[in-house]
N, C-alpha and C positions, 0 to 999 in steps of 0.2 A: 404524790407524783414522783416525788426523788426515789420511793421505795420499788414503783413498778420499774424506773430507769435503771437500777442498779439488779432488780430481777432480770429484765433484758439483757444488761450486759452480762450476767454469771450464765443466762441463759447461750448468750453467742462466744461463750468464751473469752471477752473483750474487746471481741474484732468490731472494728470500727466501721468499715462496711457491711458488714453485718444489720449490729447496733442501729445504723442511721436507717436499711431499708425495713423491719422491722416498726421501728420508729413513726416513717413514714407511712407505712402503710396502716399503722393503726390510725394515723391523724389523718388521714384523707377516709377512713372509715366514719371517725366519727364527724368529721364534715360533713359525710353525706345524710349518717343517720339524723343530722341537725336541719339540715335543709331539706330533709325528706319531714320531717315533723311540722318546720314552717311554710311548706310549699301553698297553702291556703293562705297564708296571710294575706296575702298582695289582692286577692278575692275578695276576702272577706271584707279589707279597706274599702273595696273601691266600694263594695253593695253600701258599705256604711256610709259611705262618703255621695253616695250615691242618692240614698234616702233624705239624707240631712241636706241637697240641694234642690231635689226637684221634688213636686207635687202631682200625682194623677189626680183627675177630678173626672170621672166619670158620670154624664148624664143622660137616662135612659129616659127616653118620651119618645112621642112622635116627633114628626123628621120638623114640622114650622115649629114648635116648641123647643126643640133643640137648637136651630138654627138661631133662632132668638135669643135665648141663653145666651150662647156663644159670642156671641157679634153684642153683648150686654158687656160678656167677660173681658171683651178683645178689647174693647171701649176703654173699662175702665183701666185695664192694663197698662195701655200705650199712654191714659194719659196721669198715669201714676208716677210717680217720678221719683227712685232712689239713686242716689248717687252711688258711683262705683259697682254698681251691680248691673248687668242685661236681663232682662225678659225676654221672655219671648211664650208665643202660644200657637200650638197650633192643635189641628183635628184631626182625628183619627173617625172612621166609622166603621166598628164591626156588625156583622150581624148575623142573629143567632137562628140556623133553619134548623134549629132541632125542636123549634114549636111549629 
């Protein structure tokens, strides 16, 4: 690092204004190419953070066999009891017209 700083300055002459904008402008370069590299992270966290909290559970039947299911699941959910954690459940119904 001392060796690029001392190329700089033989490069500017010594000038110090010079020197600093030089300087600058490489260190907001590679700031950017650094947060241009991590710009996923904060993604990636949340998808992983994301998996490791919640569960899909997808149940394909007919509509009283599902519904049955459900209100089986709901049941024992609610009366499931961890401390310091929320539950919670609910339904979604897609349905598929491409049969």
């Amino acid at each position: 690092m001392n060796e690029v700083l001392l190329q700089i300055k033989a490069l500017t002459n010594g000038d110090p204004l010079l020197t600093a904008i030089i300087v600058g402008v490489l260190t907001l370069t590679l700031i950017g190419l650094v947060g241009y590299m991590l710009k996923d992270v904060p993604a990636k966290l949340l998808s992983w953070l994301s998996c490791l909290l919640f569960v899909r559970l997808t149940i394909d039947d007919s509509h009283q066999a599902r519904t049955e299911v459900f209100n089986k699941l709901s049941f024992l959910i609610s009366n499931t009891t961890i401390p310091f954690f929320s539950r919670s459940i609910s339904e979604a119904v897609y349905f598929d017209y491409s049969m």
